[in-house]
C-alpha positions, 0 to 999 in steps of 0.5 A: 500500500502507497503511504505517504511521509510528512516532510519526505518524499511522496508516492502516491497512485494518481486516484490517491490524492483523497487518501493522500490528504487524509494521510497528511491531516492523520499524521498531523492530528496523531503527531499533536495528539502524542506530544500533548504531556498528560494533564488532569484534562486528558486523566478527567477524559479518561475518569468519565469512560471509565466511571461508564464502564465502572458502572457497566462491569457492575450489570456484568457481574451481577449474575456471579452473585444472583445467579443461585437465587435465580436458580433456586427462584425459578426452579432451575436445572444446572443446564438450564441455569447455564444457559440463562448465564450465556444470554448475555453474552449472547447479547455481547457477541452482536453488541461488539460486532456492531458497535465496532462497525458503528463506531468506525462509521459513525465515530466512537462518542455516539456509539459508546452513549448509545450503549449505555442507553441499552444496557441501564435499560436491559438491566432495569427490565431484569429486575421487572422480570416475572418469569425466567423466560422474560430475564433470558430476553432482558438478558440479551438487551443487557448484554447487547450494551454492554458488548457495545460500550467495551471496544468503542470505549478502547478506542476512544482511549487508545486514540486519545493517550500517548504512546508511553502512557497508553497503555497502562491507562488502558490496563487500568481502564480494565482495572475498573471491571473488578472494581465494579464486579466487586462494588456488585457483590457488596450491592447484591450482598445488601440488597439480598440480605432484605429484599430478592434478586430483582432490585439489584438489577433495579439499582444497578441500572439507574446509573445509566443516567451518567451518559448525560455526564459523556455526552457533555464532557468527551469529545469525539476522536480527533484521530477519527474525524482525521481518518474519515476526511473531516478535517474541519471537525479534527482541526476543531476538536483538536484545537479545543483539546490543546487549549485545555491541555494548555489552560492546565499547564498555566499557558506554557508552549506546547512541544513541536508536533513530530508526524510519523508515517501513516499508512493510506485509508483502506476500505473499511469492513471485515475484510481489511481485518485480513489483509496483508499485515493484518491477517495474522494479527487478528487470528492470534486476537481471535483465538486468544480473546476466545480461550480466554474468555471461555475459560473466565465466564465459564468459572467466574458466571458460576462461582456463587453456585459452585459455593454454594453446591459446596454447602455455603449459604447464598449470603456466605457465598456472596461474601467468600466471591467478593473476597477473592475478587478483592485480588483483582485489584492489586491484579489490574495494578501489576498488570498496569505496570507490567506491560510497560515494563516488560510488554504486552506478551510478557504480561498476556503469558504470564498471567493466563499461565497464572490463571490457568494454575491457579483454576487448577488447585481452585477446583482441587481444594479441599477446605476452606483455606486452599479455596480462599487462597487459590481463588486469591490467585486466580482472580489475580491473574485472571484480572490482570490478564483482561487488562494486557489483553484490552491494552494490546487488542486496539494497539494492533489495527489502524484508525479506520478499523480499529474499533471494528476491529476491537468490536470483532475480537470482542465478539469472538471472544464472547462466543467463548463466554457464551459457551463457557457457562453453558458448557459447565452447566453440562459437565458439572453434574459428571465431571465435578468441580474438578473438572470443571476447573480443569477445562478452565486451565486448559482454555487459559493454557491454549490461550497463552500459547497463541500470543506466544507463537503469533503474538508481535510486541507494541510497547512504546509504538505509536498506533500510527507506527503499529499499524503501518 
């Protein structure tokens, strides 16, 4: 593909010249973008997404904590409770596939409002379910949002922070899904001990009102508009960010802009996902967004239950869940230093490798403390993998695709979650315990041995220099 180089020499077939100004305004917005210092500005942009995704990661895990309630409610079979697990996921298999086409069509900050419209109400209509069938479908309509908001949420944050802050801020937005998951547990430990499972989706859906706080706050994405060919609303959007950055730095001058390389627009869709230099990257995102995934929601949708198949009480159940999630914290914040300090595929190995053990003496653990400390362990690792694995996925595509891109693996992955849960609603009743956390390992395993083999390093790259 021809490119073209700010300030060098330009090749450029005849028909190109749209491209080609498109190529020289991204160049120029990138290179204005990544020599901005970081600011309370840009870290007041990155609270907002990620007090958004905050509040979604609390509908997301709502189900690890009520599902034994619901089953108990409804009178539920360990398939059937399974596959009320996987609703959502279905849901977030078609929320990601088109919220990454949306977002790439429409721009990152209509979609990502758009999602938290979908998921407060999905979860509202939970907790007004009467029958099982009803929650199955709000099930969907939840996970619909949710699947939407998370790729175009990476998006927004890859574009906007800095190669060598980037991506510890994005493992740190990960960060904010035990913080949510956990948050979660403590609501549903409440609202449990005095009323049913249907007012903690009630609860957990009214902050949807926050995308009133998104829709006044976040601009859209400078790098977007750039790469869509709306140089005025780029040059508008960016110009309004430098002056903010400027106005926290009490007026100083702002470094000199260095554009890099970019690579021409490409058409947009599926297809470039394959193209040469992109093909091998997303079967590894694929294949490792799916094992991983499989093997988290198939454990984690079921550790409540699996608890209380154990003989702890709904309530204790709750509370042991929450304490070994407690680990996701200093989890995502290892992690958040770890991929800058030894890589994206460093981090992704190790912790899934992590993950996988951990999963392994969890379910061989007989008594009270081996549980506690392996489930310490796994849920460690198991947060620190999702936040290398939400840091490096938008790293690997261009401005045009990016979120299609993100959208796509996000979906794939999801077919794992789906079929995770369900899965083990299936084998638990012959395999045990055991073996349910054995097919765990086994999924973070295969998945540490795709990044290993296809995976490609991208700490300290600009996006414009990983894509091109």
């Amino acid at each position: 593909m021809s490119t073209l180089t700010t300030g060098g020499s330009i090749e450029l077939p005849r028909s190109a010249a749209g491209s080609a100004a498109n190529a020289t305004q991204t160049a120029a917005i990138a290179a204005r973008l990544e020599r901005l210092p970081m600011t309370s500005y840009q870290r007041g942009l990155f609270v907002i997404i990620a007090t958004a995704w905050f509040f979604d990661a609390m509908d997301l895990g709502a189900l690890t904590f009520v599902l034994g309630p619901i089953r108990q409610g409804f009178g539920l079979s360990t398939a059937e409770a399974g596959l009320l697990s996987s609703m959502s996921f279905l849901g977030m298999f078609v929320g990601a596939a088109s919220a990454g086409l949306l977002a790439d069509r429409f721009g990152r900050a209509r979609v990502f409002q758009v999602s938290m419209i979908f998921w407060g109400l999905g979860s509202i209509l939970c907790g007004l379910s009467p029958t099982v069938q009803t929650l199955a479908a709000a099930r969907v309509l939840l996970g619909f949002g949710m699947g939407m908001e998370f790729p175009v949420a990476q998006s927004m944050v890859s574009e906007m922070i800095p190669a060598g802050q980037r991506g510890r801020y994005l493992a740190i937005l990960e960060g904010f899904w035990p913080l949510g998951f956990i948050c979660s547990g403590l609501l549903a430990f409440a609202v449990l001990s005095v009323t049913d499972w249907h007012w903690v989706f009630i609860l957990q859906g009214i902050p949807a009102i926050f995308v009133l706080i998104v829709r006044r706050y976040v601009p859209e994405s400078p790098r977007w508009l750039a790469s869509h060919g709306d140089a005025a609303g780029a040059e508008r959007v960016m110009s309004e960010i430098e002056a903010k950055v400027s106005e926290r730095l009490n007026g100083a001058t702002l470094p000199t802009p260095r554009p890099e390389q970019v690579e021409l627009r490409a058409p947009q869709g599926l297809s470039t996902l394959f193209s040469a230099g992109y093909g091998r990257r997303t079967i590894m995102l694929w294949c490792l967004w799916f094992f991983a995934l499989l093997g988290f929601y198939g454990l984690t949708t079921w550790l409540g239950a699996l608890l209380q198949a154990k003989g702890f009480p709904v309530t204790k159940s709750v509370y042991y869940t929450i304490l070994i999630s407690l680990a996701g914290i200093p989890g995502f914040l290892t992690a958040a230093w770890m991929i800058e300090a030894a890589g994206r595929k460093a981090t992704l190995i190790a912790t899934l490798l992590g993950a996988a053990i951990a999963s392994y003496f969890y379910g061989g653990a007989t008594d009270q403390t081996q549980l506690i400390v392996a489930g310490l362990c796994m849920q460690f690792c198991a947060f620190g993998m999702w936040s290398a694995l939400y840091a490096y996925t938008p790293e690997l595509y261009p401005t045009h695709v990016r979120a299609t891109g993100t959208g796509f693996a996000s979906a794939v992955g999801r077919i794992g979650s789906l079929i995770g849960p369900s899965v083990i609603g299936f084998i638990l009743p012959t395999a045990g315990q055991s073996g349910v956390f054995a097919l765990g390992a086994g999924a973070f395993t295969l998945a540490a041995l795709v990044v290993l083999v296809l995976g490609e390093e991208t700490r300290g790259r600009t996006l414009e220099s990983i894509s091109h």
